[in-house]
KEMI-880170 format. One record per residue: residue in three letters; x, y, z negated of N, C-alpha, C in turn. Coordinates in steps of 0.001 Angstrom, whole numbers, plus 524288, in hexadecimal, padded with zeros to 5 digits. Atoms other than C-alpha are relative to their C-alpha. Layout:
N
ALAXYZXYZXYZ ...
//
This chain:
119
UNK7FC407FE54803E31A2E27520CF1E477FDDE7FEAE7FA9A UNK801D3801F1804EB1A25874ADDF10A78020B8026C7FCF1 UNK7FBE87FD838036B1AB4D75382F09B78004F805DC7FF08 UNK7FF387F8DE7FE831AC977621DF071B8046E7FF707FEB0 UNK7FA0F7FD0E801461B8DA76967F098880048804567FECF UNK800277FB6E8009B1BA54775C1F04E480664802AE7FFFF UNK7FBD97FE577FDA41C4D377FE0F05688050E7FFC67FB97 UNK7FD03802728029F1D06377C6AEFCE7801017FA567FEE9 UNK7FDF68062A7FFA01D0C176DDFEFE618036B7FD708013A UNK7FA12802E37FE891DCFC766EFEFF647FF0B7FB908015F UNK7FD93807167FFA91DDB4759DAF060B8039B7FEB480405 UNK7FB518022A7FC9E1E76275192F0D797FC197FF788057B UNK802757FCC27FB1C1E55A7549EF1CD1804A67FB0380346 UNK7FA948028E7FC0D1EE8F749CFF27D07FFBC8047A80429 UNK7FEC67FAAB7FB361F369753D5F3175802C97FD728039C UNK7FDF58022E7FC301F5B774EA6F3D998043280367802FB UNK7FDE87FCF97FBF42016D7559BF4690803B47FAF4801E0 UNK7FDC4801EA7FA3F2082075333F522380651801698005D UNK7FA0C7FCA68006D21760753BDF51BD801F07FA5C8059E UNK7FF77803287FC3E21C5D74F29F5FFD7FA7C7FC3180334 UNK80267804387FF6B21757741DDF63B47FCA77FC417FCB5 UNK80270802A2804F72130E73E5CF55387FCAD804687FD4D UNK805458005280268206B373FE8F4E33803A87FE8B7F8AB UNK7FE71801168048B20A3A742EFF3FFE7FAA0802027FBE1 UNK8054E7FF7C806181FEA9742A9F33EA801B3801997FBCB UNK7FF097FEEA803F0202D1748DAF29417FB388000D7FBA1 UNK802857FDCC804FC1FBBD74ABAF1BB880031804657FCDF UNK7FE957F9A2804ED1F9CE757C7F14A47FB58801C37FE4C UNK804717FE61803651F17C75F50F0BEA7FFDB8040880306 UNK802557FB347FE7F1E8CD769A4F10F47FB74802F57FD12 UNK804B57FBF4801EB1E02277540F0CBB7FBE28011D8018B UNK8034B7FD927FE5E1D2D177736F0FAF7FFD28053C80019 UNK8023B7FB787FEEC1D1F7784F7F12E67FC018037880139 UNK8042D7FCDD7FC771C68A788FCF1A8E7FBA67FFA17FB5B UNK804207FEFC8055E1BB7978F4AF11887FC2A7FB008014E UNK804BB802118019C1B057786DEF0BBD7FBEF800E8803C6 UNK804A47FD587FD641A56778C72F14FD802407FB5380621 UNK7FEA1801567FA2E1ADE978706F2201801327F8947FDD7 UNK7FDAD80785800E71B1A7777B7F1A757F9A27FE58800AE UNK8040E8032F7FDE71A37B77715F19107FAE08011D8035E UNK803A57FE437FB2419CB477BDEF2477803DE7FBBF8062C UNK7FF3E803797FCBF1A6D077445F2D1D803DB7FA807FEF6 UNK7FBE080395800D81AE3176746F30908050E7FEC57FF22 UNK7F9C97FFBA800881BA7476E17F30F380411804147FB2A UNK8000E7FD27803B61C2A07752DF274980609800D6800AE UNK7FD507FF237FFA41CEF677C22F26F78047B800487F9C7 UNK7FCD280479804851DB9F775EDF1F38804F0803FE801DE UNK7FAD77FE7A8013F1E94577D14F1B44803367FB6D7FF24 UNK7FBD58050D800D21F4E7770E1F1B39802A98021F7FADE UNK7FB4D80030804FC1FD117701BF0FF9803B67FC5880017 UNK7FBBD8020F801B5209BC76BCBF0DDB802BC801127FB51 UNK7FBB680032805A6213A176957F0270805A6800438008B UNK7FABE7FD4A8001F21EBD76D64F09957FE8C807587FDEA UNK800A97FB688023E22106778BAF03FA806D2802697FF01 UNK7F96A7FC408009A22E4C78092F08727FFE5803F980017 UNK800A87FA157FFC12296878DD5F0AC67F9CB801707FEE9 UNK805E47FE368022E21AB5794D1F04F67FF698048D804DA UNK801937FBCC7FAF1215CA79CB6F11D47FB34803A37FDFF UNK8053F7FE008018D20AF87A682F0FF77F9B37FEB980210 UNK8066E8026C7FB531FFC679DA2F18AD801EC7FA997FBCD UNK7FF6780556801152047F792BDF0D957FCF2801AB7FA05 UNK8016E7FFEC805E01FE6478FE4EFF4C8015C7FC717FE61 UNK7FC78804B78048F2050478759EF40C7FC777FDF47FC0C UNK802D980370803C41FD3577D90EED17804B67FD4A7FCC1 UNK7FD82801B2803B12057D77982EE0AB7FEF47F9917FFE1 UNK801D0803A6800E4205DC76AE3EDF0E7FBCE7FECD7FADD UNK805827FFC5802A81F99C765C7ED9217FB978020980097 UNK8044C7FB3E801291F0D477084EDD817FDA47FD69803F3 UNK805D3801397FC2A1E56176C12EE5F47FEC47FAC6800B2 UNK7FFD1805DE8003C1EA0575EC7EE3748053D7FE8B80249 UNK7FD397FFC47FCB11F4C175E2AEEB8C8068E7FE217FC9D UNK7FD4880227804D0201F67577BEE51D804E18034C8012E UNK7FB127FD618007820CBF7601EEEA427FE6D805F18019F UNK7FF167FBCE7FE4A20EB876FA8EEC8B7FE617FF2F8057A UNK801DB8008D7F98C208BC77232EF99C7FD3C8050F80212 UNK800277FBCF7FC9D207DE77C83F039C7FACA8005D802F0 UNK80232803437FBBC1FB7E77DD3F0B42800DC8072D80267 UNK7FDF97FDB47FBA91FF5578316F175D7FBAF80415802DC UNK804937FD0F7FE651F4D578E69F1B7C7FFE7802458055D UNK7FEDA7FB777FAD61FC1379072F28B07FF9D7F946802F6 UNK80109805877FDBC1F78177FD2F2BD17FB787FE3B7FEE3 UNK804D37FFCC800D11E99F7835CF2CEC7FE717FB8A804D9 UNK802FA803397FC3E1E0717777AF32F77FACF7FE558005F UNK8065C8004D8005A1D24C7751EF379C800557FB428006A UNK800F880552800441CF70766B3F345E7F8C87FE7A7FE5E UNK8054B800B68007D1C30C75E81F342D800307FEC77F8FE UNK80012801C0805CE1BE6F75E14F25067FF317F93F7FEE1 UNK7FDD280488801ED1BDF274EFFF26688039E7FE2F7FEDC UNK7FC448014E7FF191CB2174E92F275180435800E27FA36 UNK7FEA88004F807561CCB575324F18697FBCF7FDE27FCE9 UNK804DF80400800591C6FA74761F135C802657FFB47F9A4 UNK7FE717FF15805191C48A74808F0615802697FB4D7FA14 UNK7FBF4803558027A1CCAA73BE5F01CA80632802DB80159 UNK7FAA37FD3B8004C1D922745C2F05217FE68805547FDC7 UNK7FF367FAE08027D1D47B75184EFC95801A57FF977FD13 UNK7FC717FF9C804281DD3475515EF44F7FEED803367FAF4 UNK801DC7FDFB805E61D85975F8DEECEC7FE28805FB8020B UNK802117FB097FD131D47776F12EEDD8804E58033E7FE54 UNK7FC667FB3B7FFF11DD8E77AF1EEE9F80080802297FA0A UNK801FA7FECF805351DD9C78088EDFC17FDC1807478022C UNK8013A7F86B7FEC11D4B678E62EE0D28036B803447FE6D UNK7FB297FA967FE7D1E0E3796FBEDD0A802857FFC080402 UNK7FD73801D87FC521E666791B8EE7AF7FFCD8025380695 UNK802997FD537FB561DD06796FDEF1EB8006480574802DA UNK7FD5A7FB8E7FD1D1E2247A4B9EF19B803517FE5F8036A UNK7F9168010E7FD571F0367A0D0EF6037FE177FDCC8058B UNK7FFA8801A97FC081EA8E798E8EFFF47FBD7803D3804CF UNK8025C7FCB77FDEF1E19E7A2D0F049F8025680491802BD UNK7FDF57FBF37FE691EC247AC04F05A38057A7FD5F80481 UNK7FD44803C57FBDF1F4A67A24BF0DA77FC727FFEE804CD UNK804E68014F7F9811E8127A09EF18897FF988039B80165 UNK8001F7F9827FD4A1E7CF7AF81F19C38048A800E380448 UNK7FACA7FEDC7FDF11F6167B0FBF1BC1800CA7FB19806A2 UNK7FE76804547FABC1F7567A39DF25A37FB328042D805B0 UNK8019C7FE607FC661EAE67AB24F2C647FDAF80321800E8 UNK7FE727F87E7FF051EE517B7BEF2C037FAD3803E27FDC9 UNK805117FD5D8011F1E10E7BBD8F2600802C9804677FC86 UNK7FECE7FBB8804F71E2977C9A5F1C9A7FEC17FB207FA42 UNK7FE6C801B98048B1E61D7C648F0F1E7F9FC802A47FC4A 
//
């Protein structure tokens, strides 16, 4: 590992799923989540998805304003489309940028609510 990740890092993530018979790759921005202590003690690290649809604000969701972490449009990251990926796989020619620290409540209080921890 040539890179540190730490926990607020935004970069672009291909997400592979399975719909039918086809193999579809998408592109999206994701959140490092998982504390500092667990990005660098292991290979793997746990990522919130984000999207920029944005038709309804859930309470497992947080709203990044366009511009904020780098990011060019309004965007949702989804705290209930939690994933364990290998940290090579956010390679740091797709980081985008970091979370802004006011930011970290809201999303803190979104990861409770998605998993069910007390407030």
């Amino acid at each position: 590992m040539n890179q540190r990740i730490n926990r607020g890092d935004i970069f672009w993530i291909d997400i592979t799923k399975q719909n039918g018979i086809k193999i579809l790759t998408k592109r999206h921005p994701c959140i490092v989540v998982q504390n500092d202590w667990g990005n660098n003690s292991s290979g793997l690290t746990i990522i919130a998805l984000c999207t920029s649809t944005i038709d309804r604000v859930y309470s497992h969701d947080c709203i990044l304003e366009a511009k904020e972490g780098g990011l060019p449009t309004r965007t949702r990251i989804c705290c209930n489309q939690l994933m364990t990926v290998e940290q090579i796989r956010l390679e740091d020619k797709n980081r985008i940028g970091k979370i802004p620290s006011a930011k970290i409540p809201l999303l803190n209080k979104a990861l409770k609510f998605s998993l069910q921890f007390s407030p």
